[in-house]
C-alpha positions in Angstrom: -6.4 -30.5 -3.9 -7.2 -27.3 -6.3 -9.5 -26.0 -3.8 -6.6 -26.5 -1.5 -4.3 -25.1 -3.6 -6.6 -21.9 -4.2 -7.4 -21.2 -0.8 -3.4 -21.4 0.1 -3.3 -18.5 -2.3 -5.8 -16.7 -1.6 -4.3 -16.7 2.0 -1.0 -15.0 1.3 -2.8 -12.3 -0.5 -5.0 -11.8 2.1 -2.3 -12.1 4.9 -0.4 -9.1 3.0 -3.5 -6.8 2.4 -4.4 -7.6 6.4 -0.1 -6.7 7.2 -0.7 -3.6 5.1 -4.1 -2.7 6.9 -2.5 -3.4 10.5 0.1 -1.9 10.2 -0.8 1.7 8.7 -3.6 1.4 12.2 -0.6 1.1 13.8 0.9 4.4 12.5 -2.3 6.5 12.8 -2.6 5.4 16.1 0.6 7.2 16.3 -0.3 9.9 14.4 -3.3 10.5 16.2 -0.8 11.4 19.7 0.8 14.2 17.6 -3.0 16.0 16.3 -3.0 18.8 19.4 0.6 19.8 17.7 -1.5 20.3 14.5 -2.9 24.2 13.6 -6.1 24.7 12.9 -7.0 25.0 8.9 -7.2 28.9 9.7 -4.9 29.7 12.4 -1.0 29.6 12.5 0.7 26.4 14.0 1.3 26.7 17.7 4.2 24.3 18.0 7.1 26.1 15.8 10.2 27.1 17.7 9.3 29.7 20.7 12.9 31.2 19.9 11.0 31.8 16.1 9.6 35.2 16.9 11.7 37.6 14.4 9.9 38.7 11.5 11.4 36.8 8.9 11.4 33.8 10.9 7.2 34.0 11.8 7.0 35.1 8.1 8.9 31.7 7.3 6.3 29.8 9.4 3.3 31.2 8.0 4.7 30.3 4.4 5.1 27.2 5.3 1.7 26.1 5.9 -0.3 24.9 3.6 -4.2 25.1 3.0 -5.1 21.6 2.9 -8.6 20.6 2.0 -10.5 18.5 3.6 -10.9 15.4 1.7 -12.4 11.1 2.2 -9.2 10.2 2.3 -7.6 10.3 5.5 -3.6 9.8 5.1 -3.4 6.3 6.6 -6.3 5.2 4.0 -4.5 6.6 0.9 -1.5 5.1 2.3 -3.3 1.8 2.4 -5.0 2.5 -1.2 -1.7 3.3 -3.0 0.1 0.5 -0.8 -2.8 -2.0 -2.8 -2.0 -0.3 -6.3 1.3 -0.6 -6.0 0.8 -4.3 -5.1 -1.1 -4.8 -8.3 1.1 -3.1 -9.9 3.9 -5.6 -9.5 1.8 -8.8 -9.2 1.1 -8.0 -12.8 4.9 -8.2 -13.5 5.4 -11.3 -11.6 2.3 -13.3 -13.4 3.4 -12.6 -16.6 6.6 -14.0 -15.9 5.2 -16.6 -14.5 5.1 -20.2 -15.5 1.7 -20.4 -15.6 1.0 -17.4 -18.0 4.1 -17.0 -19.8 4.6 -20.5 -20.6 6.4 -22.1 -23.2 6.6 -23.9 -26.7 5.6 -27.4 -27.1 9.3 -29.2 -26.9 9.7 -33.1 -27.7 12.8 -35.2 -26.5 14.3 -38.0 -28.2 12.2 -40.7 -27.8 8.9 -38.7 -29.2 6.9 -37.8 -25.8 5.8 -34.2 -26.1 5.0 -31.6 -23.2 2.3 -29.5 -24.9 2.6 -25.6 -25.5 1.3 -23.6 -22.3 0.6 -19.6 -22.1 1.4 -16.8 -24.2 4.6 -18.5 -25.6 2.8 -21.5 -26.1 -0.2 -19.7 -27.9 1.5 -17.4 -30.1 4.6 -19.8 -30.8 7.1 -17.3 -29.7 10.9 -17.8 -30.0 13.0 -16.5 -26.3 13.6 -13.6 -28.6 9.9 -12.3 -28.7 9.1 -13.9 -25.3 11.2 -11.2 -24.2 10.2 -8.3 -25.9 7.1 -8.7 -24.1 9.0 -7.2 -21.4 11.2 -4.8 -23.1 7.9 -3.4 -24.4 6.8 -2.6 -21.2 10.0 -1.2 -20.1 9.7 1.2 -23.1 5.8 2.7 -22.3 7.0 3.2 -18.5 10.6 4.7 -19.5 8.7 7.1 -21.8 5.8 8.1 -19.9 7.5 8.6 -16.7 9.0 12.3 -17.3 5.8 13.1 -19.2 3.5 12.5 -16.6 5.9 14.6 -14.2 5.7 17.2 -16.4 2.2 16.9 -16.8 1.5 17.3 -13.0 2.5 21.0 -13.4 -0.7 22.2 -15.7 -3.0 19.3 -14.7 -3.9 17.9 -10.8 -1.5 14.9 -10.3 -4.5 12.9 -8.6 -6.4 13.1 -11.9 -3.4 11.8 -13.7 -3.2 8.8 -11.6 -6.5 8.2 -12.1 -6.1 8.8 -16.1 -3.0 6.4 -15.7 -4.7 3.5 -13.4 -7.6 3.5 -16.5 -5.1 3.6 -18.9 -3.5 -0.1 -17.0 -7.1 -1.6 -16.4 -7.6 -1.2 -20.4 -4.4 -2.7 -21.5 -4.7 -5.0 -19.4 -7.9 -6.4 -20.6 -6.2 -5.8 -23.6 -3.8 -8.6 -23.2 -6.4 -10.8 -21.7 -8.0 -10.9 -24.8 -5.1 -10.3 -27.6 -5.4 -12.0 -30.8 -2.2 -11.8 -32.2 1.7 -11.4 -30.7 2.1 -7.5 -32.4 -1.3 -7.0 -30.3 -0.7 -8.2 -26.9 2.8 -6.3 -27.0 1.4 -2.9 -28.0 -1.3 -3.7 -24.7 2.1 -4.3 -22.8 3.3 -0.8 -23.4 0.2 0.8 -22.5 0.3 -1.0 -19.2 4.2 0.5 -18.4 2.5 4.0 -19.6 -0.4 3.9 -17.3 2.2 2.6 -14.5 4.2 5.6 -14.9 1.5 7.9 -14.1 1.3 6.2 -10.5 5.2 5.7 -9.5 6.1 9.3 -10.5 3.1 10.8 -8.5 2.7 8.1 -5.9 5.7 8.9 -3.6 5.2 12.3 -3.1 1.2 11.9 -1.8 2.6 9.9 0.3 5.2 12.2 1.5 3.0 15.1 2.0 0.4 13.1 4.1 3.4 10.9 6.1 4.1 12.5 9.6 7.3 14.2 9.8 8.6 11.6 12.0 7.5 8.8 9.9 7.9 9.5 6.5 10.5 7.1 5.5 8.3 4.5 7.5 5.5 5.4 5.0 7.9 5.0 2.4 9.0 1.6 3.6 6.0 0.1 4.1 4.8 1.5 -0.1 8.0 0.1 -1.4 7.5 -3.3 0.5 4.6 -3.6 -1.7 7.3 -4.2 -4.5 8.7 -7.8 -3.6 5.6 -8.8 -2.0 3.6 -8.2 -5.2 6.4 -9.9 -7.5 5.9 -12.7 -5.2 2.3 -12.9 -5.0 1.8 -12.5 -9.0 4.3 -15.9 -9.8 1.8 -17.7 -7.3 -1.5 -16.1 -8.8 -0.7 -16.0 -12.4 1.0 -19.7 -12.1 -2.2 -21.0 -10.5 -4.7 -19.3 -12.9 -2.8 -20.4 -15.6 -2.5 -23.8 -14.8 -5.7 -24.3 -13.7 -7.9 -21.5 -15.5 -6.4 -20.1 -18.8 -3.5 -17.4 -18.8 -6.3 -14.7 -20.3 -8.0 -15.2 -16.9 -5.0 -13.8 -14.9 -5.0 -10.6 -16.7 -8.8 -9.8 -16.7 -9.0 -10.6 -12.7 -5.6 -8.3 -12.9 -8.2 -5.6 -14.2 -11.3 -6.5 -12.2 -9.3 -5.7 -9.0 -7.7 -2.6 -10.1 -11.0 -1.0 -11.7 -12.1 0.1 -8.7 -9.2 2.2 -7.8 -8.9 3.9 -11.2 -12.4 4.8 -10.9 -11.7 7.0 -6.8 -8.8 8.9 -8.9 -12.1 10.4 -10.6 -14.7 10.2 -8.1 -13.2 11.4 -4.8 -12.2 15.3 -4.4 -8.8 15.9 -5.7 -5.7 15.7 -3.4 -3.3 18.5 -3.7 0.8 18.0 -4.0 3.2 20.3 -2.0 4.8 22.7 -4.4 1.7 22.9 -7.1 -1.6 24.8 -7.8 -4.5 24.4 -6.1 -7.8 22.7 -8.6 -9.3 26.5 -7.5 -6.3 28.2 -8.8 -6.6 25.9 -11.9 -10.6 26.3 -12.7 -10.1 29.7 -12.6 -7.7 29.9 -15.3 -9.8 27.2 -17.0 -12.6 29.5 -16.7 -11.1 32.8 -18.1 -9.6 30.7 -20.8 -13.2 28.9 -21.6 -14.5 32.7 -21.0 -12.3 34.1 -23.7 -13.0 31.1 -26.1 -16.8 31.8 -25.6 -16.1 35.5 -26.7 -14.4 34.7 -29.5 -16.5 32.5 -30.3 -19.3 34.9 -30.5 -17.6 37.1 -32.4 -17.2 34.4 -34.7 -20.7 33.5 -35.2 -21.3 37.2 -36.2 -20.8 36.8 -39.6 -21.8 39.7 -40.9 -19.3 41.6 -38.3 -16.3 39.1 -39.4 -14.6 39.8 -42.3 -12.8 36.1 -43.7 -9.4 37.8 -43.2 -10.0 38.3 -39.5 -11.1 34.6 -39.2 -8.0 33.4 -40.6 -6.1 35.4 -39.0 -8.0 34.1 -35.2 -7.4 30.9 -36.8 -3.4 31.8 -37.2 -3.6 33.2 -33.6 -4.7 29.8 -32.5 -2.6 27.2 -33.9 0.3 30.3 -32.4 -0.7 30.0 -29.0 -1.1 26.4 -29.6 2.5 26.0 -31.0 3.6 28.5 -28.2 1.9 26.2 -25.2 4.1 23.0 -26.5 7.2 25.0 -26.6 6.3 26.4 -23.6 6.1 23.1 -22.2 9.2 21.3 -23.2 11.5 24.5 -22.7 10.1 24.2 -19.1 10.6 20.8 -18.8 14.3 21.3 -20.1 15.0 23.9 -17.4 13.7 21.3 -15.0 16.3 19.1 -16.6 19.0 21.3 -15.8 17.8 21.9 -11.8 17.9 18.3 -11.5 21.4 17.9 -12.9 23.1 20.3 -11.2 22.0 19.0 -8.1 24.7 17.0 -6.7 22.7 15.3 -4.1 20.3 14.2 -6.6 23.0 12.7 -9.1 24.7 10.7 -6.6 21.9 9.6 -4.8 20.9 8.2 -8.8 24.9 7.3 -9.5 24.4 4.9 -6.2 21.2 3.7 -7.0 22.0 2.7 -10.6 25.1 0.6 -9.5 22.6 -1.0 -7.0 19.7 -2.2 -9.3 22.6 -3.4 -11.7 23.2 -6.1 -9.3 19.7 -6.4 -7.9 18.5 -6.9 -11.4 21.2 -9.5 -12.2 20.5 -11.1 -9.5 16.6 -11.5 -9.8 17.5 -12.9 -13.7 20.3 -14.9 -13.0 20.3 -16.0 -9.3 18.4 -19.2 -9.7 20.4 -20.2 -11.9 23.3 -19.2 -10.4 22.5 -21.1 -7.4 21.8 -24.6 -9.4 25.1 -24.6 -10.8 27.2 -23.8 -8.2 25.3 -25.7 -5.2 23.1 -27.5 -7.2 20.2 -27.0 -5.9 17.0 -28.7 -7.0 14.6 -26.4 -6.0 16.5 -22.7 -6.6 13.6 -21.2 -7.8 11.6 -21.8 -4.1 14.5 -20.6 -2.6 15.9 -17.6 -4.1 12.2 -16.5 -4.2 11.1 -17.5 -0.4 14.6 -15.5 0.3 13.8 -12.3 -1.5 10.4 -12.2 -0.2 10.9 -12.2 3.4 14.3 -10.0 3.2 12.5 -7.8 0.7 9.5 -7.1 3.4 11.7 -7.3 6.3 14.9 -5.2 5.1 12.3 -2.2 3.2 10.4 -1.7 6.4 13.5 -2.0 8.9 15.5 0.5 6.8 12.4 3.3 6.6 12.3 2.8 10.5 15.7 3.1 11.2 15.9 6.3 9.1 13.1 7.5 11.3 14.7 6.8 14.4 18.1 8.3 13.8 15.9 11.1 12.9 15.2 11.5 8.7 17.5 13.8 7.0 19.7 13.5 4.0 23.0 12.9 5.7 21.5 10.4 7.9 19.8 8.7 4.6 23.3 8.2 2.9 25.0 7.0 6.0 22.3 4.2 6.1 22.6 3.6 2.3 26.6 3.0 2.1 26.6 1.2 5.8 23.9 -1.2 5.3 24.5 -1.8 1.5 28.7 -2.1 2.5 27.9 -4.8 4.6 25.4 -6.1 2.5 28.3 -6.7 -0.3 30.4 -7.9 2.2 27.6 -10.7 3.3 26.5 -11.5 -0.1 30.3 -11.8 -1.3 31.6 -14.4 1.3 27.6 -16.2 0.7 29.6 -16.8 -2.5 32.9 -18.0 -1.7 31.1 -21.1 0.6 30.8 -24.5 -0.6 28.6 -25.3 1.9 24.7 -24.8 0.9 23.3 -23.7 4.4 26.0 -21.6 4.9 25.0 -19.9 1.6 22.0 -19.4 2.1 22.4 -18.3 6.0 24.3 -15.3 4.8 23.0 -14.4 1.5 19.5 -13.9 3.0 21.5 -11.1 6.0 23.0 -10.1 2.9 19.5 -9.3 1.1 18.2 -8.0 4.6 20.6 -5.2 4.6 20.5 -4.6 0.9 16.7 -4.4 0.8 17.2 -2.0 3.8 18.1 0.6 1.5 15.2 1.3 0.0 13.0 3.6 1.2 16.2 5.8 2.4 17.1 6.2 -1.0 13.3 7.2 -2.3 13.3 9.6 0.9 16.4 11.5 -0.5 15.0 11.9 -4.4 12.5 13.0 -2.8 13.9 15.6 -0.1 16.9 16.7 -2.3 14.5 18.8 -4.5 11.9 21.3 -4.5 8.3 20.1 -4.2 7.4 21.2 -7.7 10.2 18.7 -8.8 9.4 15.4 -6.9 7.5 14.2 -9.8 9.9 14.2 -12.1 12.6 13.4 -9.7 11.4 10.0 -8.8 10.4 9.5 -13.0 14.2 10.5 -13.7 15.5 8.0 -11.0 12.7 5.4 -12.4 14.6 5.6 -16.1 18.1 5.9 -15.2 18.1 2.9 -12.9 16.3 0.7 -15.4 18.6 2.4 -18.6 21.5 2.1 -16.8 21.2 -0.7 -14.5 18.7 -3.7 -14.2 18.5 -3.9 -18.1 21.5 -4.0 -19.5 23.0 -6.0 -16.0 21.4 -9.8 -17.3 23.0 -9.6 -20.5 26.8 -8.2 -19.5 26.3 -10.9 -17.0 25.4 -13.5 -19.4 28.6 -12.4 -21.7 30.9 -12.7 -18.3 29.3 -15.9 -17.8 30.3 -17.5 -21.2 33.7 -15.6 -21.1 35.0 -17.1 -18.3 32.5 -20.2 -17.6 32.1 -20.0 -14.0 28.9 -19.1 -12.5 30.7 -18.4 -8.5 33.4 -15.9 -10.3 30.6 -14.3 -12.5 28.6 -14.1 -9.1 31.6 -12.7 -7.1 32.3 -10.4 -10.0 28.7 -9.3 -10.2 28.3 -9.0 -6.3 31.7 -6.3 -6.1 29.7 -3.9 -7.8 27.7 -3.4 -4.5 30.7 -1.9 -3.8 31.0 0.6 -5.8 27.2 1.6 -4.8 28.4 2.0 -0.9 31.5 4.1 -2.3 29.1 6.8 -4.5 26.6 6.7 -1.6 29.7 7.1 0.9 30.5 10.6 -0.9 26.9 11.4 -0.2 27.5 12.1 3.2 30.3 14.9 3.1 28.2 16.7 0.0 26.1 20.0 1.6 22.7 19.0 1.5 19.3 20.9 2.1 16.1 19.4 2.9 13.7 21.3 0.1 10.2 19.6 1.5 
């Protein structure tokens, strides 16, 4: 029966990875009818606009190409390899919320039999309290990280820092593997939200540079796919390994899987973002800098030509330019700040998207439970989760390819985010108001199909809505206002509705109407002048 068991779950992962695979052939084969459009590395593009023939309007199209470097990766292949990080990724926050290797305390009832303490709550004796600040800790290294690796992409090459961040997660989480006390394994947890930072703010726009102009919100949909898929896939891995294995073993084959993608942000040849300095451009200052130093450094080891006062003063100089670098830095990164602000497509885009992953993060916490009390169902666990999976893969891909077919733009993207997440409320409201289970569950999964739709037009317009430069920090800004202001304080206003008015289908309804409110901000979306930056 384990052999059974393990080979059942080795089969969903492999059936993802093989969907993943297939599909991206799918989209270069695609791709590949487009390639005569394609210019030559050295020679202008020779399917612009015929009518394009004024001066500013050729000197438009020459700036917009780009010198692109020939690199391993084609763009369907790093599609497929960040696809499989980002399906690691968020296995690794499904297993450790997973029976198997979260666990709990060893409980007796009243007539003396014991169930025996299991995982990391079992093992380290942890009250709810400081089971869940193994999760909060997490939240904190990825909300803090975010905008610093953003800000980092502008003096160092952003494919570097995902590799920096990827080795960053492979060490922590060998580091929780083998913890040896609670203060321990939650310092490891916010090392692995840093190194995920790194990836989700830098991810998205690779993937937006390489992604066809016609299929970019495809690309998109099929990376954030990867999101429910992996949650899913990491409570059937980490609940088998730690049933049958130990929990330690789920996070060391966690970092035996994703070693060998840290290691390719090092070894291949540096991709370069749209908007950023070439690794040339950067070398060379490198060089003149390490040039200077050498000089100085020379005249250092002159002693006799050196007075001390000279020294001290170089030394002065130094800690200056030091000082001056770090200012430089953060005053930039504050003038990023205030772009990003005072774009209004940028903070409605976010406004909607927080009110969204307020209920989607509700709903992830509280549905099962939700669904036992008010239809009592025995298995709610297997159901809420076999419902999010197949709307979460379904709805993500459908709504990148509809965005693509209506053509992608940033009008089009927040017609299809109010529409389909309007009558996503309006499914998911009335799933609530049924008595009857099927009928629930019927229209709470169209519900979820529409609502999941949403997601890689809303990516596509964080994206689009800013200058290239910014995409980095664009997507890490979204990243921490939809988890400040949405999905983690959402379980806990739920839970003080709940005991307020002691009625888990108002509390639902009451929860669900805020969907609402997302379709209204993304509504407004629509009428506000937009420009496409890419």
């Amino acid at each position: 029966m384990n052999s059974l068991l393990l080979q059942v779950h080795q089969h969903d992962f492999c059936v993802v990875i093989l969907f993943i695979i297939i599909f991206s052939q799918r989209l270069n084969q695609m791709v590949t009818k487009g390639e005569d459009c394609l210019p030559p590395a050295t020679e202008p593009s020779r399917c612009y606009s015929p009518s394009s023939t004024t001066p500013l309007a050729e000197l438009e199209t020459i700036r917009s190409l780009e010198i692109v470097e020939p690199s391993f990766l084609s763009p369907v292949w790093l599609l497929v390899i960040f696809c499989i990080i980002n399906l690691l990724n968020y296995m690794d926050r499904g297993a450790i919320a997973s029976n198997g290797v979260n666990g709990s305390t060893q409980s007796c009832n009243d007539k003396g039999k014991c169930t025996p303490a299991t995982g990391i709550q079992g093992h380290y004796n942890l009250s709810n309290f400081e089971d869940g600040v193994l999760s909060s800790s997490f939240m904190v290294g990825l909300l803090i990280a975010s905008p610093i690796f953003a800000s980092l992409a502008k003096s160092f090459n952003p494919f570097r820092l995902i590799g920096v961040g990827l080795t960053v997660w492979t060490v922590a989480v060998l580091g929780c593997g083998s913890s040896f006390a609670f203060w321990f394994i939650v310092l490891c947890r916010m090392f692995v939200g840093v190194g995920e930072a790194s990836f989700i703010s830098l991810a998205a726009p690779f993937i937006d540079d390489n992604a066809p102009h016609k299929q970019k919100a495809a690309w998109l949909g099929l990376f954030y796919m990867c999101i429910p898929s992996g949650v899913a896939l990491g409570y059937v891995y980490g609940g088998y390994v730690g049933k049958h294995f130990s929990w330690r073993y789920a996070f060391w084959g966690e970092a035996v899987l994703m070693a060998p993608f840290a290691l390719l942000g090092f070894l291949l040849k540096p991709l370069q973002l749209k908007g950023f300095p070439s690794a040339d451009s950067v070398e060379v200052m490198a060089s003149s800098v390490g040039a200077e130093m050498s000089k100085n450094n020379n005249h250092l080891q002159a002693g006799n030509e050196i007075e001390k006062d000279e020294v001290e003063v170089s030394i002065e100089t130094y800690k200056s330019s030091s000082t001056n670098a770090i200012w430089k830095s953060i005053t930039q990164f504050a003038r990023d700040m205030k772009v990003l602000c005072k774009e209004k497509v940028f903070v409605v885009n976010v406004l909607g998207y927080v009110a969204y992953n307020f209920v989607i993060g509700a709903y992830s916490y509280w549905g099962p439970k939700a669904g036992y009390n008010i239809y009592k169902m025995k298995n709610a666990d297997m159901i809420f989760g076999a419902v999010t999976i197949i709307c979460g893969i379904v709805g993500t891909l459908s709504g990148g390819l509809i965005l693509d077919h209506v053509t992608s733009t940033i009008p089009n993207a927040f017609k299809l985010l109010s529409g389909a997440t309007f009558l996503g409320a309006i499914c998911c409201f009335t799933a609530f108001t049924l008595k009857s289970l099927y009928g629930f569950i019927a229209l709470f999964a169209i519900g979820e199909l529409l609502v999941f739709a949403t997601q890689a037009p809303v990516n596509y317009v964080c994206l689009h809505c800013v200058e290239p430069s910014l995409r980095p920090l664009s997507m890490a800004i979204s990243t921490v206002a939809i988890h400040i202001f949405g999905d983690v304080p959402s379980s806990p206003l739920v839970g003080i509705v709940q005991d307020h008015i002691d009625s888990w289908r108002k509390t639902a309804l009451i929860l669900t109407s805020v969907l609402f409110v997302a379709a209204a901000i993304w509504f407004i979306g629509i009428f506000i002048n937009s420009v496409d930056h890419f």
